[in-house]
VMD Tcl script that draws the C-alpha trace (Angstrom):
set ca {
  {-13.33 11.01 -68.67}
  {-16.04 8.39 -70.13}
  {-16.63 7.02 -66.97}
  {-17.60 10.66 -65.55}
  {-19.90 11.25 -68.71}
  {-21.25 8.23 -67.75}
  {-21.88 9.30 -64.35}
  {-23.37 12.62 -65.43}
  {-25.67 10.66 -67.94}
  {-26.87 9.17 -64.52}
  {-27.33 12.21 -63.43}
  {-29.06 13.56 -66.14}
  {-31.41 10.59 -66.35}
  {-32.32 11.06 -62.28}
  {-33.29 14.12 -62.86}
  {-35.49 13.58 -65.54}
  {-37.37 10.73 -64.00}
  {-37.65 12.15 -60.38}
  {-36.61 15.60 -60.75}
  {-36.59 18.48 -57.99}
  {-37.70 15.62 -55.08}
  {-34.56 13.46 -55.76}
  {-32.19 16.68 -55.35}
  {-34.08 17.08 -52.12}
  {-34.27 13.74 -50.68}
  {-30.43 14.08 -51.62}
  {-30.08 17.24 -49.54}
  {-32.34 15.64 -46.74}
  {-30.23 12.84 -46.59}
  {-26.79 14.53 -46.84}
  {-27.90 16.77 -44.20}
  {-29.11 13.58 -42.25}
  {-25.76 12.28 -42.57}
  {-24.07 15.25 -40.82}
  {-26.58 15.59 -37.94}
  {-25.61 11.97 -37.39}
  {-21.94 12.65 -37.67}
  {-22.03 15.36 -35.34}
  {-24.08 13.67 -32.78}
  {-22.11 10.94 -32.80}
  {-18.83 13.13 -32.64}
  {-20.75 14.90 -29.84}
  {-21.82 11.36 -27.83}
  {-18.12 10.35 -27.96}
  {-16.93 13.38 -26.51}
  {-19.22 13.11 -23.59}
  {-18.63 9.59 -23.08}
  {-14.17 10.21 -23.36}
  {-15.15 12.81 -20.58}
  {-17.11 10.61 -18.62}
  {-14.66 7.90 -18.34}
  {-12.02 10.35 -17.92}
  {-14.31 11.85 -14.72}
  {-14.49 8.03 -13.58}
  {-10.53 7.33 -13.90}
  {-9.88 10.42 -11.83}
  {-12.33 9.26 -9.06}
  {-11.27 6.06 -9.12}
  {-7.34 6.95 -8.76}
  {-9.03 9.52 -6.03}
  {-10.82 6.67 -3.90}
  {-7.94 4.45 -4.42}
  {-5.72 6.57 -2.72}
  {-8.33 7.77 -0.02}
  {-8.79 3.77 0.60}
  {-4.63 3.20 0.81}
  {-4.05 6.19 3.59}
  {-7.12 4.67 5.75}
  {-5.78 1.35 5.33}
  {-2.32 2.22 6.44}
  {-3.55 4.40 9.40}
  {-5.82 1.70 10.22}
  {-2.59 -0.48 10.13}
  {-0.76 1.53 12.54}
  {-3.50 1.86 14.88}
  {-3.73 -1.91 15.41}
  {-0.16 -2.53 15.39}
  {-0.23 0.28 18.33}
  {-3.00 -1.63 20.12}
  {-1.18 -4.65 19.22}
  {2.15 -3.12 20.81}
  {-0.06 -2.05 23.79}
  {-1.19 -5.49 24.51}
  {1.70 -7.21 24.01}
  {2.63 -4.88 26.72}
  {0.09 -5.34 28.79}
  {0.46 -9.44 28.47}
  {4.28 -9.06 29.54}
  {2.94 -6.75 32.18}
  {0.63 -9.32 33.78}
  {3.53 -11.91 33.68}
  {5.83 -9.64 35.53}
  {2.96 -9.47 38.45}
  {1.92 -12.96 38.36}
  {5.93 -13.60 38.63}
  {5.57 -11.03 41.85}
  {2.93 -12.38 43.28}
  {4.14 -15.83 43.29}
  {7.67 -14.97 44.65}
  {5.52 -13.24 47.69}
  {3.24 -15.82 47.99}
  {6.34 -17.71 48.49}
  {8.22 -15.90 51.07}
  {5.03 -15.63 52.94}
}
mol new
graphics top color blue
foreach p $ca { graphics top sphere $p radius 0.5 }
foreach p [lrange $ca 0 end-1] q [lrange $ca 1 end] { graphics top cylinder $p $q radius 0.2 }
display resetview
């Protein structure tokens, strides 16, 4: 209990020496200090959104890059497939022509 008489004695004293301006600095500042608060609540919110925004694109170009990576995969193992073909292909003939050239 002494320590808030003490504390109003403060008080007391304040207001004698600086009167009605210290209550309103105190108001000024107190409201000061909420503005800042709530901008700063406000700044984090945009920013959790923001990176939130970013994850989701990210997880959407990640799998946009995997599917055109794998189709791209099974287009060149198709044109892969197609001249592995076309190599065995070309053996068969050359092995033709030769046994022709031969029986010619």
């Amino acid at each position: 209990m002494s320590e808030n008489n003490g504390i109003s004695k403060i008080d007391a004293v304040k207001e004698i020496l600086f009167g009605q301006n210290m209550k309103e600095y105190d108001e000024r500042f107190a409201s000061l200090e909420t503005t800042l608060r709530q901008e700063g609540t406000d700044k984090h919110e945009v920013l959790f959104r923001e990176i939130k925004a970013l994850k989701e694109q990210y997880k959407a170009d990640k799998t946009d890059l995997e599917q055109r990576m794998k189709q791209m995969e099974k287009l060149l193992t198709k044109k892969i497939e197609l001249l592995q073909e076309q190599k065995a292909n070309r053996k068969d003939l050359k092995k033709y022509l030769l046994s022709l050239a031969e029986n010619i």
